[in-house]
Chimera marker file (.cmm) of the C-alpha trace (Angstrom):
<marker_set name="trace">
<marker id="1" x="101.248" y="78.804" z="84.361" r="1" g="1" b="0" radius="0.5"/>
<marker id="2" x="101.045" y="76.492" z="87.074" r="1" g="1" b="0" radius="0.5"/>
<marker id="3" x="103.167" y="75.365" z="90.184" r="1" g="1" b="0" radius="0.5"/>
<marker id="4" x="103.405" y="72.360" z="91.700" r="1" g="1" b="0" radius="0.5"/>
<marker id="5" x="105.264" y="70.658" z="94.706" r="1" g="1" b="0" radius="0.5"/>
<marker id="6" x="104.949" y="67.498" z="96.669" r="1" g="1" b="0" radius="0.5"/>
<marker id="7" x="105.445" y="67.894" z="100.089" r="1" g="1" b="0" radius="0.5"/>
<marker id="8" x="106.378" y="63.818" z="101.235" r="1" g="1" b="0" radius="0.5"/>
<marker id="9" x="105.895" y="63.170" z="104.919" r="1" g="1" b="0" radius="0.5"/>
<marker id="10" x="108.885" y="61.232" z="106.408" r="1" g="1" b="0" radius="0.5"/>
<marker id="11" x="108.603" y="60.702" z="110.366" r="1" g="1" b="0" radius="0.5"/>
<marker id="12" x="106.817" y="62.140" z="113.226" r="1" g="1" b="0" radius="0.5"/>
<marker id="13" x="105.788" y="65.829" z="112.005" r="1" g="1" b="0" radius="0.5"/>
<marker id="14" x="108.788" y="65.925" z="109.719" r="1" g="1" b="0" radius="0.5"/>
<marker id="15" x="107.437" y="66.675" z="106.111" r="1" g="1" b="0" radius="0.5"/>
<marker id="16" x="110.578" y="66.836" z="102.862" r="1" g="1" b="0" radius="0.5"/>
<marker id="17" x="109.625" y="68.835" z="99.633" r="1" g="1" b="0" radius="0.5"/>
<marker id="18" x="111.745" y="70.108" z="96.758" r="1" g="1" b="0" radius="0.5"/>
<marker id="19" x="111.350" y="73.181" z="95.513" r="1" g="1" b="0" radius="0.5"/>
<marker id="20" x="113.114" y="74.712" z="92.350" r="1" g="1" b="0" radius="0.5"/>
<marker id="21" x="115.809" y="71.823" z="92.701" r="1" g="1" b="0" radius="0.5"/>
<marker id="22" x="116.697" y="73.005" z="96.406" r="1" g="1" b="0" radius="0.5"/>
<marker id="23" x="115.659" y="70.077" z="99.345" r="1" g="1" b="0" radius="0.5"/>
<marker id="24" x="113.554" y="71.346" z="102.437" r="1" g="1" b="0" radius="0.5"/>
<marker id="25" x="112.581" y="69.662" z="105.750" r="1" g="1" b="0" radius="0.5"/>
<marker id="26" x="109.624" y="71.159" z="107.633" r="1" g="1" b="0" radius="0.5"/>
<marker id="27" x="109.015" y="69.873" z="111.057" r="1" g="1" b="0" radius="0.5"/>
<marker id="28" x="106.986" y="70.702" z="114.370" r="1" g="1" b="0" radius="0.5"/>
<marker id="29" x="108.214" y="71.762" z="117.453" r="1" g="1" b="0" radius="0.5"/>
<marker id="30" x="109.235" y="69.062" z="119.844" r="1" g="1" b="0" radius="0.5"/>
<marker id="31" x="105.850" y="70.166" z="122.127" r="1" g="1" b="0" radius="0.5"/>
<marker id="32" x="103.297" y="69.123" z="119.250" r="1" g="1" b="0" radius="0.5"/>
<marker id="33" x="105.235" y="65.612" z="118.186" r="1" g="1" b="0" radius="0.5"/>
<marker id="34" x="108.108" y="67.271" z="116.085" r="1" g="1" b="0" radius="0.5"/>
<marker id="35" x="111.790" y="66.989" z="116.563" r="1" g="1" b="0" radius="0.5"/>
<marker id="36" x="112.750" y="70.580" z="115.512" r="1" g="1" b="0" radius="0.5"/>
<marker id="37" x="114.724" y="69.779" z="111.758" r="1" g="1" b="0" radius="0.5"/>
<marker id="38" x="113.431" y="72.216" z="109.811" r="1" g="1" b="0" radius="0.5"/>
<marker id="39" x="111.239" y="75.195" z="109.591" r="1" g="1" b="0" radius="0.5"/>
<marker id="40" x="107.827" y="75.737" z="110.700" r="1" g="1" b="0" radius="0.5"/>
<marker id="41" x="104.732" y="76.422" z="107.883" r="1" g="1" b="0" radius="0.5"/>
<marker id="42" x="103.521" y="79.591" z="108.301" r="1" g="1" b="0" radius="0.5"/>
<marker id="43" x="106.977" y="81.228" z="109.009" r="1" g="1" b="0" radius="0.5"/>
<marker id="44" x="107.658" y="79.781" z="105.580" r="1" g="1" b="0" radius="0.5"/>
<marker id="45" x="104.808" y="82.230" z="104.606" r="1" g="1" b="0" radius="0.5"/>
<marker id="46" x="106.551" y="85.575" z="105.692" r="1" g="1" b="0" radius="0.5"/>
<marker id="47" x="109.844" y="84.305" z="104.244" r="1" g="1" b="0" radius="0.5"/>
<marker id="48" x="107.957" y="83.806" z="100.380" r="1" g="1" b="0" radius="0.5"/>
<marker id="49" x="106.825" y="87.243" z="100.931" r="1" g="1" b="0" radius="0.5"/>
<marker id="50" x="109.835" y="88.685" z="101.974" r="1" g="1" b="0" radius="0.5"/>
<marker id="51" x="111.751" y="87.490" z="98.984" r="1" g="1" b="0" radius="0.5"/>
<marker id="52" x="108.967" y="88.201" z="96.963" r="1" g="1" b="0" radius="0.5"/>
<marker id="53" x="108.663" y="91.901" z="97.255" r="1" g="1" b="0" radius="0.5"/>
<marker id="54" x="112.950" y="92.314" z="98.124" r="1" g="1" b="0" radius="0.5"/>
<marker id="55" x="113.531" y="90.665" z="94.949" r="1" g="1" b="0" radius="0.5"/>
<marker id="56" x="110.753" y="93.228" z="92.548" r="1" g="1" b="0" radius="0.5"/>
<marker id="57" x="112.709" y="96.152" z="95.083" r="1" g="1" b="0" radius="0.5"/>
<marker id="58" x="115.809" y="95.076" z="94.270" r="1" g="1" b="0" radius="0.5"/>
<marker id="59" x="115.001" y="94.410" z="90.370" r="1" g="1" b="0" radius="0.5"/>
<marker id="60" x="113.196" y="97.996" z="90.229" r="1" g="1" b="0" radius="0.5"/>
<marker id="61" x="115.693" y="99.880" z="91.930" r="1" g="1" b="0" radius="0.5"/>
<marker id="62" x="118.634" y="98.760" z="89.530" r="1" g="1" b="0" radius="0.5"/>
<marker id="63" x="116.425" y="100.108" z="86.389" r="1" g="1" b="0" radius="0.5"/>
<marker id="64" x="116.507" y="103.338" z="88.185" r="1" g="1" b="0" radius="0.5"/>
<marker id="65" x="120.099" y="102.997" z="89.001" r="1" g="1" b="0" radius="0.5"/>
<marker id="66" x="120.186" y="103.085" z="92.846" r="1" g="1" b="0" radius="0.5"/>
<marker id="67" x="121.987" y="100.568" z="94.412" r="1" g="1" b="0" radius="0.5"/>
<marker id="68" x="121.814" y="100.254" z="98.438" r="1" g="1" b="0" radius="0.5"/>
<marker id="69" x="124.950" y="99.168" z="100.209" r="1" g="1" b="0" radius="0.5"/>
<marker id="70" x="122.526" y="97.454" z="102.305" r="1" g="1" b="0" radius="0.5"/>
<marker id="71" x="118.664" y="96.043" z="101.680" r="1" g="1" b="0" radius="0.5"/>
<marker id="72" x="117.111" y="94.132" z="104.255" r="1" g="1" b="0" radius="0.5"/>
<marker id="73" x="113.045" y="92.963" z="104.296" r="1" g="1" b="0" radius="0.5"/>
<marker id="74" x="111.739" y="92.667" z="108.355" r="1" g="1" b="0" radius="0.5"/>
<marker id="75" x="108.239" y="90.696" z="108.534" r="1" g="1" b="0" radius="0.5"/>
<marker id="76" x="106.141" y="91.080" z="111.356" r="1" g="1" b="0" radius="0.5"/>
<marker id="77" x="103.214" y="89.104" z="112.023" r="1" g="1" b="0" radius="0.5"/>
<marker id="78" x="100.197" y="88.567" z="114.515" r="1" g="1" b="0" radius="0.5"/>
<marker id="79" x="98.658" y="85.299" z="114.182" r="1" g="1" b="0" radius="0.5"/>
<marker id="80" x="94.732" y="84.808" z="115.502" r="1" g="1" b="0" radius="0.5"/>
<marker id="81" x="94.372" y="83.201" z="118.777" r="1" g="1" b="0" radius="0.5"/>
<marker id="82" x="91.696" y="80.873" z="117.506" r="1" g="1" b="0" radius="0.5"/>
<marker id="83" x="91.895" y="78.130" z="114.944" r="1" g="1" b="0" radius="0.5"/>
<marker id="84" x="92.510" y="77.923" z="112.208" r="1" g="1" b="0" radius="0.5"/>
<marker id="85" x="95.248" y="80.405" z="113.505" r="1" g="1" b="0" radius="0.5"/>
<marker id="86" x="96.089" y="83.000" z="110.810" r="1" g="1" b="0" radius="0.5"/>
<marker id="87" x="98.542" y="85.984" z="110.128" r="1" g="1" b="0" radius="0.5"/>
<marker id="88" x="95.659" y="88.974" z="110.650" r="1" g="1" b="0" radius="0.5"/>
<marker id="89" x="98.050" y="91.340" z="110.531" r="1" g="1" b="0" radius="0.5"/>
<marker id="90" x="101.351" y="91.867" z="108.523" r="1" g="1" b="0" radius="0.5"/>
<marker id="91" x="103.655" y="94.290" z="108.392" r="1" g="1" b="0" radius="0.5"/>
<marker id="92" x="106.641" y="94.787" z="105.956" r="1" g="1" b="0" radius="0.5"/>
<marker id="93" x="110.026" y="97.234" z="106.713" r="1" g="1" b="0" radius="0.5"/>
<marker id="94" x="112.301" y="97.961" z="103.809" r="1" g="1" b="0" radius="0.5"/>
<marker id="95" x="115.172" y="98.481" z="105.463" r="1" g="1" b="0" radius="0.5"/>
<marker id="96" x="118.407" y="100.709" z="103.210" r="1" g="1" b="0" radius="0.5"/>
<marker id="97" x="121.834" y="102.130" z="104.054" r="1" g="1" b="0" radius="0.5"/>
<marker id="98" x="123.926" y="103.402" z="101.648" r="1" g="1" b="0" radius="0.5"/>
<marker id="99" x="124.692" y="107.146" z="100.200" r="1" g="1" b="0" radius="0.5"/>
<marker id="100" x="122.425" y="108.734" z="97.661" r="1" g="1" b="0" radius="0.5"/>
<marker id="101" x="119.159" y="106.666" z="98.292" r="1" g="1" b="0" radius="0.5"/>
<marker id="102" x="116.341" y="109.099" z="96.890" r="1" g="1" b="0" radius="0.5"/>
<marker id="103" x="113.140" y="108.506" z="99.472" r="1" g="1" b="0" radius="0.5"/>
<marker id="104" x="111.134" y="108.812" z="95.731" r="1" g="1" b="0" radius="0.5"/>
<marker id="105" x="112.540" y="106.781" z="93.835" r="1" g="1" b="0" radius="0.5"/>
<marker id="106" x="112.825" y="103.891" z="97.160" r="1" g="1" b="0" radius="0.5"/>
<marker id="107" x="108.958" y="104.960" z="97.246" r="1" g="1" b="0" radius="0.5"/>
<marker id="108" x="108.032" y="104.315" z="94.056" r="1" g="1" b="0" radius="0.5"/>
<marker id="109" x="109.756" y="100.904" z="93.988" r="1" g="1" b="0" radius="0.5"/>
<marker id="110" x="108.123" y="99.675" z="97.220" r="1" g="1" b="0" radius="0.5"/>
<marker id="111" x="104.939" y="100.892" z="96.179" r="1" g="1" b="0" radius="0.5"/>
<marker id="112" x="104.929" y="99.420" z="92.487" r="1" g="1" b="0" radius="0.5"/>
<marker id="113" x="106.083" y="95.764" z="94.372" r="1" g="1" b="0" radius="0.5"/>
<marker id="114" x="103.129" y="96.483" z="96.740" r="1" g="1" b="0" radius="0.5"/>
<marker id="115" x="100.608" y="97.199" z="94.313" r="1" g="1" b="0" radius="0.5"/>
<marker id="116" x="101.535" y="95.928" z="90.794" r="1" g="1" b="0" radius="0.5"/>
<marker id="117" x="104.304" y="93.245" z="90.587" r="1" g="1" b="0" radius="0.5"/>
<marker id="118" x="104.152" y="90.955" z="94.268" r="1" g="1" b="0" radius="0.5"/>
<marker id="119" x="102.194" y="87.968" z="93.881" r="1" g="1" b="0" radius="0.5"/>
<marker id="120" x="102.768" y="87.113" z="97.283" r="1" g="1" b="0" radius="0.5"/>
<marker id="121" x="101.387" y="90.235" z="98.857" r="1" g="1" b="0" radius="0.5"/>
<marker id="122" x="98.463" y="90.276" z="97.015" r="1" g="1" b="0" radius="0.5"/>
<marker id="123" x="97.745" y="86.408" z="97.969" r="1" g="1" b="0" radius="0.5"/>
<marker id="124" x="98.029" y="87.332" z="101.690" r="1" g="1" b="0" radius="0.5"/>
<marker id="125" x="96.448" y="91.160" z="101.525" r="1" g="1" b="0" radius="0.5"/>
<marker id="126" x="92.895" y="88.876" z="100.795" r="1" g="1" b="0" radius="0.5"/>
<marker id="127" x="93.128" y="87.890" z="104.409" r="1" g="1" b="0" radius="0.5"/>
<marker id="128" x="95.648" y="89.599" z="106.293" r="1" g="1" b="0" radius="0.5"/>
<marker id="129" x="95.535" y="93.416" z="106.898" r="1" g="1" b="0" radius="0.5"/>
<marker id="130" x="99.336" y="93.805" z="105.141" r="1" g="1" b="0" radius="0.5"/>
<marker id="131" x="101.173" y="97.924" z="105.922" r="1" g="1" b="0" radius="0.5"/>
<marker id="132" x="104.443" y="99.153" z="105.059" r="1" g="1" b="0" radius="0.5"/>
<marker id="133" x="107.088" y="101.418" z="105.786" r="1" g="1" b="0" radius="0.5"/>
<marker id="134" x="110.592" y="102.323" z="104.047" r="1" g="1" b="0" radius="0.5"/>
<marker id="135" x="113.577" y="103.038" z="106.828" r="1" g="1" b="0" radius="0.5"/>
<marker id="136" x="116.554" y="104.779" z="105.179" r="1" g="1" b="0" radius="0.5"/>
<marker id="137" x="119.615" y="104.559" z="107.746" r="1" g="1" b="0" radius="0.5"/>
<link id1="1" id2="2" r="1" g="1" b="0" radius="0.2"/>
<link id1="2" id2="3" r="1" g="1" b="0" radius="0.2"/>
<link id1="3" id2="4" r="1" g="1" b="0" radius="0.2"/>
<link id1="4" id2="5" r="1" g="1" b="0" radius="0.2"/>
<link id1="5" id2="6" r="1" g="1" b="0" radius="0.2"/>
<link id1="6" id2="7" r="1" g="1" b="0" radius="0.2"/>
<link id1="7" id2="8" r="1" g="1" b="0" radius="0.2"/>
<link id1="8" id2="9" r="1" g="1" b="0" radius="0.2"/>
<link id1="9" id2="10" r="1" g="1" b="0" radius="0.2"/>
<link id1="10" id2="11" r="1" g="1" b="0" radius="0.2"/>
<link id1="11" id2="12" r="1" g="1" b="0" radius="0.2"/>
<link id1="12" id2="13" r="1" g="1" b="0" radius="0.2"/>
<link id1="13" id2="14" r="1" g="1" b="0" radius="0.2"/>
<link id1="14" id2="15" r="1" g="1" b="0" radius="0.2"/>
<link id1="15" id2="16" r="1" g="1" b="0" radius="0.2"/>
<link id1="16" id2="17" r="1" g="1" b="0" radius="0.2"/>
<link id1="17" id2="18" r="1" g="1" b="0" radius="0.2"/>
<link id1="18" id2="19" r="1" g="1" b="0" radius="0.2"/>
<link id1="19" id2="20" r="1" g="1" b="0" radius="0.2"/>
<link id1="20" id2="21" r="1" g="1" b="0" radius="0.2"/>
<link id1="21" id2="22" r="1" g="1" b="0" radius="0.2"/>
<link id1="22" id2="23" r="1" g="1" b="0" radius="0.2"/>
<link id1="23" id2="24" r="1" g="1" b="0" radius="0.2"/>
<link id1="24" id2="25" r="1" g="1" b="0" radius="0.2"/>
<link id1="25" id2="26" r="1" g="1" b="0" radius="0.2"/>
<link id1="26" id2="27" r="1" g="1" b="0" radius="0.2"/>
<link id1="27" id2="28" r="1" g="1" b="0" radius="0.2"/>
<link id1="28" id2="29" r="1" g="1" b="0" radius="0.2"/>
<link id1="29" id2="30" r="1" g="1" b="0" radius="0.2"/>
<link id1="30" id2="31" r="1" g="1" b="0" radius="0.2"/>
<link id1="31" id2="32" r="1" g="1" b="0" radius="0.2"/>
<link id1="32" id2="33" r="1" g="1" b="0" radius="0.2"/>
<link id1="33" id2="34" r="1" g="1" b="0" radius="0.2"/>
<link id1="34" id2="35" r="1" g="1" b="0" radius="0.2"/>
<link id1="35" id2="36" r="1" g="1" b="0" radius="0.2"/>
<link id1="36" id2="37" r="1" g="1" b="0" radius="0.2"/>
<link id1="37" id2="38" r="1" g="1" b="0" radius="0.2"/>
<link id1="38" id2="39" r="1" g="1" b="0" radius="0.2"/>
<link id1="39" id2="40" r="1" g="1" b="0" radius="0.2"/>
<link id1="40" id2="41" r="1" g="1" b="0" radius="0.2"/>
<link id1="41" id2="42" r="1" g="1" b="0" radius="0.2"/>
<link id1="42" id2="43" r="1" g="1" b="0" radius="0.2"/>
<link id1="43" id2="44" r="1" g="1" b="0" radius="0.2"/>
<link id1="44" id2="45" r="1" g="1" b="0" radius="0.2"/>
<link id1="45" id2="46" r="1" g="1" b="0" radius="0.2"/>
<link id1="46" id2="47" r="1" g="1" b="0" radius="0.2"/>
<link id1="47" id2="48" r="1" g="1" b="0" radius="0.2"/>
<link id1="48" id2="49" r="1" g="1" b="0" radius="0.2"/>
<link id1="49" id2="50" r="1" g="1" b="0" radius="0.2"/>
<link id1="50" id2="51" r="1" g="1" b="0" radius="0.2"/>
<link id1="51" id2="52" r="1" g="1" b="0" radius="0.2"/>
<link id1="52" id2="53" r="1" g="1" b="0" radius="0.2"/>
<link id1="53" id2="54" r="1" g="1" b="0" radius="0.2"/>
<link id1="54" id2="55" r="1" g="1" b="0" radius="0.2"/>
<link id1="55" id2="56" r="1" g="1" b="0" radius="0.2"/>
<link id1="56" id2="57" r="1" g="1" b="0" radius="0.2"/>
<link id1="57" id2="58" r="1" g="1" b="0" radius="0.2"/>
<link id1="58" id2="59" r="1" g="1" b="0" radius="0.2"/>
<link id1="59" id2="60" r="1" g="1" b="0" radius="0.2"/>
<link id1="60" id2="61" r="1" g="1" b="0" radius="0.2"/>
<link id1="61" id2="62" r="1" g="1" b="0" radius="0.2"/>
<link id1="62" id2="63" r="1" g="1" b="0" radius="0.2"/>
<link id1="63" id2="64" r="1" g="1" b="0" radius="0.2"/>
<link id1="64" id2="65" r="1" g="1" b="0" radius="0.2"/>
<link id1="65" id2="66" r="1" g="1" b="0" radius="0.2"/>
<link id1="66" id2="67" r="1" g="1" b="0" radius="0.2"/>
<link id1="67" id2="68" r="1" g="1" b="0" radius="0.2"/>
<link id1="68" id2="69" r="1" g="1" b="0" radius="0.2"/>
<link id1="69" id2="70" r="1" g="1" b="0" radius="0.2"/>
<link id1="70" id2="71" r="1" g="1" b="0" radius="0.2"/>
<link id1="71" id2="72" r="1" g="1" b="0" radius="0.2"/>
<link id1="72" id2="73" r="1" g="1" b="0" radius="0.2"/>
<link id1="73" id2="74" r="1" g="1" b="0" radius="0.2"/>
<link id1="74" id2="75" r="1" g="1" b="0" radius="0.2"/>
<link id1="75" id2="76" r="1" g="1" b="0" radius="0.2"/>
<link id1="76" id2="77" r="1" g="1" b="0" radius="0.2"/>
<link id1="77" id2="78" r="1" g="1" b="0" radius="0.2"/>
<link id1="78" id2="79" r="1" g="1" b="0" radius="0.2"/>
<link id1="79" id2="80" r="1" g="1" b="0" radius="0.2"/>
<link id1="80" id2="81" r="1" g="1" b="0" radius="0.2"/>
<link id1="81" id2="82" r="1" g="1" b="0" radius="0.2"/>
<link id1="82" id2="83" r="1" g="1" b="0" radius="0.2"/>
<link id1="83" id2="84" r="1" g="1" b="0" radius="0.2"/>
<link id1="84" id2="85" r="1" g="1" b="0" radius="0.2"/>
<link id1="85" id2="86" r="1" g="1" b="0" radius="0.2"/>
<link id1="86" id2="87" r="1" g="1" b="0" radius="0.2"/>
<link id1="87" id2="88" r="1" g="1" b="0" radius="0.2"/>
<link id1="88" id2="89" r="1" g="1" b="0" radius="0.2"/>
<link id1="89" id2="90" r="1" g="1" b="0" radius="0.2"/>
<link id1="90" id2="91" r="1" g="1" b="0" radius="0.2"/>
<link id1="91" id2="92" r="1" g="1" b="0" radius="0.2"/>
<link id1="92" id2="93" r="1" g="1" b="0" radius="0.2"/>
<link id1="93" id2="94" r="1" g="1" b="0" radius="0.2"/>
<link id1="94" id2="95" r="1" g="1" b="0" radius="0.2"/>
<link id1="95" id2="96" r="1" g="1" b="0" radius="0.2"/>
<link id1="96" id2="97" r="1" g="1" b="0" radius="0.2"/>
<link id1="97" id2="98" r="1" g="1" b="0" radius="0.2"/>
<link id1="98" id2="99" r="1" g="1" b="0" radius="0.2"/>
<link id1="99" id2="100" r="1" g="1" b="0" radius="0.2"/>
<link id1="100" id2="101" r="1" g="1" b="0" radius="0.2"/>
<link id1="101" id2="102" r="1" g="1" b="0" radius="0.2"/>
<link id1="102" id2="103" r="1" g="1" b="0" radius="0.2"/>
<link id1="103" id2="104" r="1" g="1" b="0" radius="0.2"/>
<link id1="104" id2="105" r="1" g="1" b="0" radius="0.2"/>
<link id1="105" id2="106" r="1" g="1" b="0" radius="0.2"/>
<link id1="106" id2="107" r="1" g="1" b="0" radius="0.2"/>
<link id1="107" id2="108" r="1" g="1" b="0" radius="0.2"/>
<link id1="108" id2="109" r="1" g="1" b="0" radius="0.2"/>
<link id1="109" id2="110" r="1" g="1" b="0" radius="0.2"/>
<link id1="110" id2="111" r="1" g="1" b="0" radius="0.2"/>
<link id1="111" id2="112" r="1" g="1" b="0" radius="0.2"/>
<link id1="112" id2="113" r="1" g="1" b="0" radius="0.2"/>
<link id1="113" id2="114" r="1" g="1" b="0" radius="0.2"/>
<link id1="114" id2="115" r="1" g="1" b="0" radius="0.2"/>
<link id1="115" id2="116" r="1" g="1" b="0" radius="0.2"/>
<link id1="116" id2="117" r="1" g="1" b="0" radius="0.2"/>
<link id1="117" id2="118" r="1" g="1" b="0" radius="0.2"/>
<link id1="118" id2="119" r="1" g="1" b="0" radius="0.2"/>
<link id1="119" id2="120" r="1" g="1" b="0" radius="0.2"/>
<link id1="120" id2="121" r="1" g="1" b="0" radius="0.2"/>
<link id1="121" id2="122" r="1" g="1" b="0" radius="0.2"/>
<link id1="122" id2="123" r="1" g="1" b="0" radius="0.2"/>
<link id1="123" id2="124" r="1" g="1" b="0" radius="0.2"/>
<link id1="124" id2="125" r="1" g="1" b="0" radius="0.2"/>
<link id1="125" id2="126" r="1" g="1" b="0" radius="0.2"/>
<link id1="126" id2="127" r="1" g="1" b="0" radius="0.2"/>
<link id1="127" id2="128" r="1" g="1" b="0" radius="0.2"/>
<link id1="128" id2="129" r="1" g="1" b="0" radius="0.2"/>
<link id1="129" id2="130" r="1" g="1" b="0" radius="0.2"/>
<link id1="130" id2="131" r="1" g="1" b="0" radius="0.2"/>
<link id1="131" id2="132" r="1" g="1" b="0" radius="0.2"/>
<link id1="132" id2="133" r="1" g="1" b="0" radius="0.2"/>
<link id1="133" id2="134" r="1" g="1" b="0" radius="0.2"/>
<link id1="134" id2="135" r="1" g="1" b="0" radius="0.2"/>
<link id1="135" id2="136" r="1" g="1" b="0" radius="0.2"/>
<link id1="136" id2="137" r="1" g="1" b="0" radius="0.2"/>
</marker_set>
């Protein structure tokens, strides 16, 4: 299986794709030549790997029958100083609320995501140093 997406420059830094039907407009800040439309690359990057691994938590935990009131996926990264800049560092917090959470079975959800099922993570773990944590409020 392959993917595939054209990403079309239009103007200035401004740069329009499709992807899975939906439009998108990446663009640079106004500091570099851009005029601030749309989302920046490499943010992009945390936001395919937060819905990547939320979506196999979310899928896992309904087998299992838990259901959060309230899911939420922070990413926090460090980018390199140097070019090319890079994330070096990432790291992920599963965020639940909600009444009868078991810390295993949350566990074992992350952790299968994290090590079995998240494409994503496993792209960036070759060059990133990628940790987790699970936060029950």
């Amino acid at each position: 299986m392959a993917d595939k997406v054209h990403v079309t420059w239009t103007e200035d830094m401004a740069f329009e794709t499709e992807v899975n039907g939906h439009r998108l407009i990446l663009d640079a800040d106004d500091k570099v030549g851009g005029k601030d439309r749309g989302p920046r690359p490499k943010p992009l990057t945390l936001v395919s790997l937060g819905g990547c691994t939320g979506m196999d938590v979310i899928s896992i935990l309904g087998k299992m029958r838990v259901k959060p009131d309230f899911f939420d996926v922070e990413v926090n990264a460090e980018l390199t100083d140097e070019h090319p800049k890079y994330y070096y560092m990432i790291h992920i917090r599963y965020i639940f609320k909600g009444k009868d959470l078991p810390m295993d079975k949350l566990e074992k959800a992350v952790n299968l995501s994290q090590d079995r099922y998240c494409g994503v993570s496993e792209m960036l773990r070759k060059s990133s140093k990628l940790t987790y944590e699970i936060v029950v409020n």
